[in-house]
N, C-alpha and C positions, 0 to 999 in steps of 0.2 A: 095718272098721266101716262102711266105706260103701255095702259090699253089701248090708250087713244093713239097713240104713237106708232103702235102696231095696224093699229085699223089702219090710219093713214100711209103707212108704207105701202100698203096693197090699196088702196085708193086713189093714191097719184100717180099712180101708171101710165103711161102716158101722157103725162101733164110734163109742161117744159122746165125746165128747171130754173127757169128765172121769174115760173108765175110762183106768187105770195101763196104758200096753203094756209087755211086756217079751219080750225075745227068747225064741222057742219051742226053738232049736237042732237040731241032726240029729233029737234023740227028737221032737219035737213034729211037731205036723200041718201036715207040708210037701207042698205040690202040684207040687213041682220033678220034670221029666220029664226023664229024662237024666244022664248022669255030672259028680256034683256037680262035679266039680274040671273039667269042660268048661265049666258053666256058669260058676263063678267065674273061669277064663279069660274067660271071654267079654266077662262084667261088668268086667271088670280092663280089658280093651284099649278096650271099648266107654267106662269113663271116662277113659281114658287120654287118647283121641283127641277128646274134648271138649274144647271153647275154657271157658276161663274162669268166661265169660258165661252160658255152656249149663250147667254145672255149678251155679251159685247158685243156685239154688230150691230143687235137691237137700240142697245144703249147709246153705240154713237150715232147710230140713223139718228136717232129720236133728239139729242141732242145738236145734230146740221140742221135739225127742221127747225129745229127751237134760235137755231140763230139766223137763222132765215125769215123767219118770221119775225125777229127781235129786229134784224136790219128795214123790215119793210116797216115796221111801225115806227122806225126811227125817221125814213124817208118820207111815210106820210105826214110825222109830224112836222119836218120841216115843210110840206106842200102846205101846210095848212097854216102856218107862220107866215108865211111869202105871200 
């Protein structure tokens, strides 16, 4: 989850902050250059060997998106109720 998290920080760049993000997945429009399971090595040792400290920013980005996301799927559920 946390790679995903990371991918999406740099992928809603310029997206407004009140559109819903949601993971694109293998099928969606990925710009990853290379063999996926190298990069996700990569990403895996690259957080591995972060302090803590370095890690936190990450952590709550990833965590705003995850409630961001949790609020829209609450709002659709109600659309879909009504």
């Amino acid at each position: 989850m946390v790679a995903i998290a990371l991918a999406d920080m740099h992928d809603c760049c310029g997206q407004k902050e009140t559109e819903l993000k949601r993971f694109k997945g293998i099928a969606g429009n990925q710009n990853a250059k290379g063999n996926l399971i190298d990069i996700d090595l990569k990403g895996f040792w690259t957080w591995r060997n972060m302090y803590e400290e370095e890690r936190e920013p990450y952590v709550t980005q990833a965590g705003n998106m995850n409630s961001t996301y949790i609020k829209g799927v609450i709002e659709e559920e109600k659309n879909i109720i009504k």
